[in-house]
ZAVEXKE-786663 format. One record per residue (C-alpha): residue in three letters; residue number from 1; chain; z, x, y. Coordinates in steps of 0.02 Angstrom, whole numbers, plus 50000, padded with zeros to 5 digits. Layout:
residues N
ALA; NUM; A; Z; X; Y
...
END
This chain:
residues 323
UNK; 1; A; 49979; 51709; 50908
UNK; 2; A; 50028; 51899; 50939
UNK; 3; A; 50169; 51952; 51038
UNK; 4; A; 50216; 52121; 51117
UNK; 5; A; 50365; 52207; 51030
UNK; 6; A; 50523; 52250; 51136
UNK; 7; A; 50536; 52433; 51083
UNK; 8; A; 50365; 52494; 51048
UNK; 9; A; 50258; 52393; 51161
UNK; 10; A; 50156; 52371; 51002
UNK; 11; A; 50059; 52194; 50974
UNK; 12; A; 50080; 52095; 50790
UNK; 13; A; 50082; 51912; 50723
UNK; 14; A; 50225; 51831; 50794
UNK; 15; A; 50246; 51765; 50617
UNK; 16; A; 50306; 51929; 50552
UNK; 17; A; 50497; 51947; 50532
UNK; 18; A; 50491; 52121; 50574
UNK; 19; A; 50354; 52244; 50694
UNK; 20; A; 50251; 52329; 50576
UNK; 21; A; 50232; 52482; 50687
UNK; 22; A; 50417; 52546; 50713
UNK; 23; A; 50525; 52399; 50593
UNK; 24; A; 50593; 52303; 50749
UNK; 25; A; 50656; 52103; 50710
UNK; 26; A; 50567; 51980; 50784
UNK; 27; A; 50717; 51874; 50852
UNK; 28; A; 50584; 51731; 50889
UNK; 29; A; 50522; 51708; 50709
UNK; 30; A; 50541; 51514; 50652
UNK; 31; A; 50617; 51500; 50477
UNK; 32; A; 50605; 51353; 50387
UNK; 33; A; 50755; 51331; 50275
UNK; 34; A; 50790; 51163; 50209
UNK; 35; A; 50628; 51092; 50240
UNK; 36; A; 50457; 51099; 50120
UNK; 37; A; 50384; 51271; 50130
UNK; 38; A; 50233; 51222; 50028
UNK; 39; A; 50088; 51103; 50046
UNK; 40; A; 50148; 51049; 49879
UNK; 41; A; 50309; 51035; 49954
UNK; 42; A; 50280; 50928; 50106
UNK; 43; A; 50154; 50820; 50000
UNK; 44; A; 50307; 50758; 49898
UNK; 45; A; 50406; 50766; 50059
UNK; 46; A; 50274; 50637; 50158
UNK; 47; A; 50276; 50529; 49974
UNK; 48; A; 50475; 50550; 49964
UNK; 49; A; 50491; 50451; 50122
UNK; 50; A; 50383; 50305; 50099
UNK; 51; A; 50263; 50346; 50217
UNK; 52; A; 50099; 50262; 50252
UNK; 53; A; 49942; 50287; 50203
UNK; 54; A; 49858; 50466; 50274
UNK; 55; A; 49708; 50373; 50338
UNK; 56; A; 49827; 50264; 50433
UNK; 57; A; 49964; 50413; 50513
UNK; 58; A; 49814; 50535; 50539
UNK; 59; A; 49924; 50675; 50454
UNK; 60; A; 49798; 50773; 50323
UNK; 61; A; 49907; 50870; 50194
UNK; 62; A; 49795; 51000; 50086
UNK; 63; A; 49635; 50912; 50163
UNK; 64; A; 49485; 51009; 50308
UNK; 65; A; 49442; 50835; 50363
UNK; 66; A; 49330; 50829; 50512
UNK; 67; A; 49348; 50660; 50587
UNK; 68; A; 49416; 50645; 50764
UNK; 69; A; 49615; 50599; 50771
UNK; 70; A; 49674; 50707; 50636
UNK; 71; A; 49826; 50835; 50597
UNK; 72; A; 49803; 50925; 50445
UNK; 73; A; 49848; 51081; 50343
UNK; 74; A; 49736; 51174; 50216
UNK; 75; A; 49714; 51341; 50125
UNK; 76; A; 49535; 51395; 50173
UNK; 77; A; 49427; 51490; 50062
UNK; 78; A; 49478; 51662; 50139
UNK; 79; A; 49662; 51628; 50072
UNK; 80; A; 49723; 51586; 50252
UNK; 81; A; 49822; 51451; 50299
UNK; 82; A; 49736; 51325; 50434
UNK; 83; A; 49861; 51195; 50536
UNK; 84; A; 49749; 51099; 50646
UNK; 85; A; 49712; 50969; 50759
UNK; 86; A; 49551; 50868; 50780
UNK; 87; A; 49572; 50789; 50966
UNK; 88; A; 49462; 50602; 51019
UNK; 89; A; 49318; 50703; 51051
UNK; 90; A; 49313; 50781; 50901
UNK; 91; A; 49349; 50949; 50977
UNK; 92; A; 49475; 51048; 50833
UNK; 93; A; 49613; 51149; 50913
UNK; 94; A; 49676; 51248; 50776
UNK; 95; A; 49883; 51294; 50786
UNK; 96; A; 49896; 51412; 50678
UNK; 97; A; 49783; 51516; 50567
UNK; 98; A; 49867; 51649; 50430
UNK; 99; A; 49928; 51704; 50292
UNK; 100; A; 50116; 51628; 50305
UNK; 101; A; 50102; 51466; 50209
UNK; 102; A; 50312; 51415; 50252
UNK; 103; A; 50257; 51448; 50429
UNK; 104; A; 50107; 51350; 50422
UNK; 105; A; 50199; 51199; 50347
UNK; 106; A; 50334; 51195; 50448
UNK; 107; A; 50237; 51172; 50595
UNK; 108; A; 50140; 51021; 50535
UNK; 109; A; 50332; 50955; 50451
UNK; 110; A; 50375; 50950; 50646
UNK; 111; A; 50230; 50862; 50722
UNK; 112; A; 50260; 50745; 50594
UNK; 113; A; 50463; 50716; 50623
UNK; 114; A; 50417; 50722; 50789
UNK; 115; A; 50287; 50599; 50759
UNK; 116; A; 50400; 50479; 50668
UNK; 117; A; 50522; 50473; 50803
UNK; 118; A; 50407; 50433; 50911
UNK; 119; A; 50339; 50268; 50807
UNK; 120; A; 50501; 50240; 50776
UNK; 121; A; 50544; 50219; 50961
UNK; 122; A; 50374; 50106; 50977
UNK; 123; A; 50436; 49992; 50841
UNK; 124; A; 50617; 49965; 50908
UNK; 125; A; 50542; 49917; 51068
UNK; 126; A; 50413; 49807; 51012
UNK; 127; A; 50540; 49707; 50924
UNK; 128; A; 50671; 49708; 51075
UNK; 129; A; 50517; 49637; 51183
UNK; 130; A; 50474; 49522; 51061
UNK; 131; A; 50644; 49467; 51004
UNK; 132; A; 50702; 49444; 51202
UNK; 133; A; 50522; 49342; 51230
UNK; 134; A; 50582; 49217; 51086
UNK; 135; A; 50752; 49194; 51132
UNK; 136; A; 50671; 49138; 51299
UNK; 137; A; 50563; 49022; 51241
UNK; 138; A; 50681; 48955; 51129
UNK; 139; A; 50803; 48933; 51280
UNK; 140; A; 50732; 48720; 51291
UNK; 141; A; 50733; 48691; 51086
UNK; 142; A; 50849; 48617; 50961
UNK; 143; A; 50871; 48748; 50853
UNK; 144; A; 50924; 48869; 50989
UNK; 145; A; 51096; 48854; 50920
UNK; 146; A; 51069; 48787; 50737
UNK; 147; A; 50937; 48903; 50664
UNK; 148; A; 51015; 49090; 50711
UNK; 149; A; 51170; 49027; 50638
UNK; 150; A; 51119; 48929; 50494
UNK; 151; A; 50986; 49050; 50436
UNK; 152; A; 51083; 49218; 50446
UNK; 153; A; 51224; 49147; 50354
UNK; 154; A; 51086; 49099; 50222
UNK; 155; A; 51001; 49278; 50227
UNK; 156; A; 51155; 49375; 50212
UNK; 157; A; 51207; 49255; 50064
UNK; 158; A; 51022; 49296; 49959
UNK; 159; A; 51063; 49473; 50011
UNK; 160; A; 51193; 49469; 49903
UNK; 161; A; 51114; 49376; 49790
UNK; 162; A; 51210; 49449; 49649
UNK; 163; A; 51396; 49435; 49697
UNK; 164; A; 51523; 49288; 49722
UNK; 165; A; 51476; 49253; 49911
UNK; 166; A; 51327; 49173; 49855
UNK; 167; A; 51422; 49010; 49793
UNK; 168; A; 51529; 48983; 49949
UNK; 169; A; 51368; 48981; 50083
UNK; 170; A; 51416; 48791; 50146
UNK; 171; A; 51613; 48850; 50158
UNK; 172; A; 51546; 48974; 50286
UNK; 173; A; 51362; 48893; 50352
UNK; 174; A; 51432; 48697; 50375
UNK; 175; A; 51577; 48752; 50502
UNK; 176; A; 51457; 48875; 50615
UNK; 177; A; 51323; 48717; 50602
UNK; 178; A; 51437; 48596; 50669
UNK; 179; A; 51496; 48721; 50810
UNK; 180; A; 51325; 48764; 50856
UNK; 181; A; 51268; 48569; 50864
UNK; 182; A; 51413; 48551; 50948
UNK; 183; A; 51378; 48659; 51093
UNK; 184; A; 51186; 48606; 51086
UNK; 185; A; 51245; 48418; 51089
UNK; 186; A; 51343; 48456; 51234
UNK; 187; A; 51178; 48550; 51330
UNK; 188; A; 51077; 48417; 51430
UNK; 189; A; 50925; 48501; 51386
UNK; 190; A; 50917; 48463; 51210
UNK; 191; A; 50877; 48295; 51138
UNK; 192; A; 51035; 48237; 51039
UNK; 193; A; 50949; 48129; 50903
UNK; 194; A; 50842; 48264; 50853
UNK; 195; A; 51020; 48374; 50864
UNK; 196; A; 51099; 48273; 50741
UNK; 197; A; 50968; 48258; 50604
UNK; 198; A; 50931; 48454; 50649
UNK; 199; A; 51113; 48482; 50589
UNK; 200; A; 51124; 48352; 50451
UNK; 201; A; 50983; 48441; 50389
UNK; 202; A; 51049; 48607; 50388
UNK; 203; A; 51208; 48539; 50313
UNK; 204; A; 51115; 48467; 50185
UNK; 205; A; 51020; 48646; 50136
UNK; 206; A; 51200; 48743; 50130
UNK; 207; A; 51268; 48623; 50011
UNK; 208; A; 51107; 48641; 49887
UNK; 209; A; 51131; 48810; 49891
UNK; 210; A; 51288; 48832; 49873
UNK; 211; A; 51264; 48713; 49715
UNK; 212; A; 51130; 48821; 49672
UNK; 213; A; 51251; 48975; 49697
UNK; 214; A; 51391; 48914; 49575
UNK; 215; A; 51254; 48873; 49461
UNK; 216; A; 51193; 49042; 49454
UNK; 217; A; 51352; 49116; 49426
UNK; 218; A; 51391; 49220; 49259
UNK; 219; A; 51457; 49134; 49113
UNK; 220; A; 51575; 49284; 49081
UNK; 221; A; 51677; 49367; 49201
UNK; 222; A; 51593; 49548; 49254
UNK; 223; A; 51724; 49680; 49163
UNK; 224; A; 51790; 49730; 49009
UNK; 225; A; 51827; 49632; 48829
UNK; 226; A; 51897; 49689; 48667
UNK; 227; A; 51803; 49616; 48544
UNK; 228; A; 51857; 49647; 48363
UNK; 229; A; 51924; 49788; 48377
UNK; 230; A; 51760; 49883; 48497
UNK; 231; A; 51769; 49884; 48669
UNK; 232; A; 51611; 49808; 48780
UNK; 233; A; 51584; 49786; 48971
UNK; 234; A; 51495; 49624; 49041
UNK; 235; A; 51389; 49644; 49203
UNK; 236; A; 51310; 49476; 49265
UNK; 237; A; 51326; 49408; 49101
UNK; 238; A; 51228; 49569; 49028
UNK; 239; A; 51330; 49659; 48897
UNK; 240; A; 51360; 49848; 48845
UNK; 241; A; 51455; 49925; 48680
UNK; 242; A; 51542; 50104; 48719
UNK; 243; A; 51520; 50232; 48590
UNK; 244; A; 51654; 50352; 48574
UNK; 245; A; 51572; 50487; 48493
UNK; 246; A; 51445; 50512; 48645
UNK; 247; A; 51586; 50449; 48746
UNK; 248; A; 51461; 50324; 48835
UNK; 249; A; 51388; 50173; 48843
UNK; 250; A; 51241; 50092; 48782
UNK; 251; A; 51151; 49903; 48826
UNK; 252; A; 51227; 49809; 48691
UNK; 253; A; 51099; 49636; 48735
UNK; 254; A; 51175; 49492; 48672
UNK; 255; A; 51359; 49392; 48689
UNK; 256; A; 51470; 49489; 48557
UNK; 257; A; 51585; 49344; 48541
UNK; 258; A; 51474; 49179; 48514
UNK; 259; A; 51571; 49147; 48344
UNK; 260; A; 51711; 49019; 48384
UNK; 261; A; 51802; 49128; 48274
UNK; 262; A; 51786; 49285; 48352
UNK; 263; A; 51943; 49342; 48426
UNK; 264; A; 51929; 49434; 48595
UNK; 265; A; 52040; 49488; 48763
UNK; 266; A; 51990; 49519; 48914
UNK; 267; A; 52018; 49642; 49032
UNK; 268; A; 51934; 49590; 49177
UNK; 269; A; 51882; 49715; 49320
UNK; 270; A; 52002; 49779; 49461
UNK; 271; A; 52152; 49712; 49344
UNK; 272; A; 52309; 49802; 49336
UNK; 273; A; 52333; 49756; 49156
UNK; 274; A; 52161; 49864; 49100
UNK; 275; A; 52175; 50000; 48983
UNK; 276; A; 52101; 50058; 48821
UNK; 277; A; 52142; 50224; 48735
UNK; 278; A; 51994; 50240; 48652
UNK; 279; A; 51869; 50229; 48799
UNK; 280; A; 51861; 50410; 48873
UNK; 281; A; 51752; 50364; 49007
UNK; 282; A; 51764; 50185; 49103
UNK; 283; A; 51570; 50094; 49118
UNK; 284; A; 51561; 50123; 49326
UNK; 285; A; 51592; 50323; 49295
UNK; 286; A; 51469; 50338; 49148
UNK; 287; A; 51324; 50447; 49129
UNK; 288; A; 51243; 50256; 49076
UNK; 289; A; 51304; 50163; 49232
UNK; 290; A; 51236; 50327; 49367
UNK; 291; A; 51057; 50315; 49293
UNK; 292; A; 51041; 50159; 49277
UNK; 293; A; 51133; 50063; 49425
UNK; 294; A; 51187; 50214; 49548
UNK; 295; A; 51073; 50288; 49662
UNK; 296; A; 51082; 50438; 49763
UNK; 297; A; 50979; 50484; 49940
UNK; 298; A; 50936; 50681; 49878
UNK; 299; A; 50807; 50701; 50029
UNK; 300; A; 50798; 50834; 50150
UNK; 301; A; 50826; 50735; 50312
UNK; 302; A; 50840; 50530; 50288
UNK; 303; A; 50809; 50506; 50449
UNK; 304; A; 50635; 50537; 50417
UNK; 305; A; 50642; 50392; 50296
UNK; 306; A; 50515; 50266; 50343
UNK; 307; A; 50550; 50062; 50349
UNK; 308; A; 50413; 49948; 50260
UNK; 309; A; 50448; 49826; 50399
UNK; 310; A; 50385; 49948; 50549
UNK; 311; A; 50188; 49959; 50574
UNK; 312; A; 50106; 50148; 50617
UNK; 313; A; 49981; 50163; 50760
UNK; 314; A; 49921; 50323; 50771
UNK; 315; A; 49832; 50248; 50918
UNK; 316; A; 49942; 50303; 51029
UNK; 317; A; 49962; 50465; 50988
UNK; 318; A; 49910; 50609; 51131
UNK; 319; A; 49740; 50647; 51039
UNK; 320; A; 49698; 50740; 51201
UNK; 321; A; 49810; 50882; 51202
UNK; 322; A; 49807; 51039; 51105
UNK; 323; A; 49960; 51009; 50989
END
């Protein structure tokens, strides 16, 4: 697109920073900073955010595809930079067409945030619709009360799958089972036979589980043990050696202290009686312990990032517009 400068009267890309004829700014010029500037870029970017499929968002990165429904970027064989739009007829409208490539990305990187937010938005209210049609249906059934309770005590106890809440699911599920029978006992609607064996049911489930959780629980407490002398760190009964000339630690494998012989002390995690000269660095600030168990979000906007759980329909996208 050209545009008319303030001082000359001149006409240039409006993607130029400056007027070519007397050196002007161009006040309206979109940077990009932050964002991919690349196709390169905003490939990893679209990959980086777990994205679907192309075939299944319509958004072409590095790709002249012809089909109808399409948004794409590519680098024709001129050296120009082509942003484009293939509408339901087939009909292209081409957005921009140049030799900025940062400019040309950018503008696709917005349709496509702007795309995002906008199947975002579909999802959440698809679920609200569908979530507030269930609840009505399941205004005249048993496990109105028993099932919401029962199973998201249950789902945030595998969700922590890994820790001590695991073991204690029936110290938490049996009292809001009994509550919730309770109040569907007390509801006319509801059959109370099919009330009671609903609950002595669910009962039943917590307690397994809960065996199931104490079961599963670590032999060793998670922490720290001096072990002849050399200090190791147990994590869910996994063990690691520190080595104080890298002053790190290293996945040692196998229980250091299976000899009935072997003389140990423990320091256990979070106590106020840890301490060890000779460990420099403690397990959870190690180089060892950040690659291997920390993770950090580096991208350029999170927001962006995409749940496995929504679905994409590119269906309803405006294919009948220009942009």
């Amino acid at each position: 697109m050209k545009k008319v400068c303030d001082y000359c009267n001149s006409q240039y890309d409006d993607t130029l920073e400056k007027c070519p004829n007397c050196g002007a700014p161009n006040d309206n010029v979109r940077k990009a900073t932050g964002v991919p500037t690349t196709i390169e870029e905003l490939k990893k970017w679209y990959d980086d955010h777990h994205l679907p499929p192309e075939d299944v968002t319509r958004f072409f990165i590095g790709k002249n595809i012809k089909e109808p429904k399409a948004f794409g970027i590519y680098k024709d064989d001129s050296g120009d930079f082509v942003v484009y739009k293939n509408k339901a007829n087939g009909q292209r409208a081409v957005r921009y067409k140049g030799g900025d490539e940062s400019y040309a990305v950018n503008e696709l990187y917005q349709k496509l945030k702007d795309e995002i937010v906008r199947q975002k938005a579909d999802n959440a209210a698809r679920r609200s619709g569908q979530s507030n049609h269930r609840v009505g249906k399941a205004v005249n059934r048993t496990w109105n009360y028993i099932r919401y309770g029962f199973w998201g005590i249950i789902g945030l106890s595998f969700a922590a799958a890994y820790s001590n809440i695991f073991q204690y699911v029936a110290w938490v599920a049996v009292p809001v089972i009994l509550y919730c029978a309770w109040r569907a006992y007390k509801n006319p609607a509801f059959n109370k036979k099919n009330v009671i064996r609903n609950a002595i049911i669910a009962i039943i489930a917590a307690v397994i589980l809960t065996l199931v959780g104490v079961l599963l629980q670590p032999v060793n407490k998670d922490g720290y043990y001096l072990i002849n002398g050399n200090t190791y760190y147990s994590r869910y009964d996994s063990w690691y050696a520190y080595d104080p000339e890298i002053d790190d630690w290293y996945y040692y494998g196998t229980d250091p202290y299976i000899g009935s012989d072997t003389e140990y002390t423990d320091y256990y995690e979070g106590s106020y009686s840890y301490s060890d000269d000779s460990i420099g660095t403690s397990f959870t600030d190690s180089d060892y312990y950040e690659e291997n168990f920390s993770s950090s979000d580096s991208d350029w906007d999170s927001d962006s990032d995409w749940d496995s759980n929504d679905s994409w329909d590119s269906g309803g996208s405006d294919w009948d517009s220009d942009w």
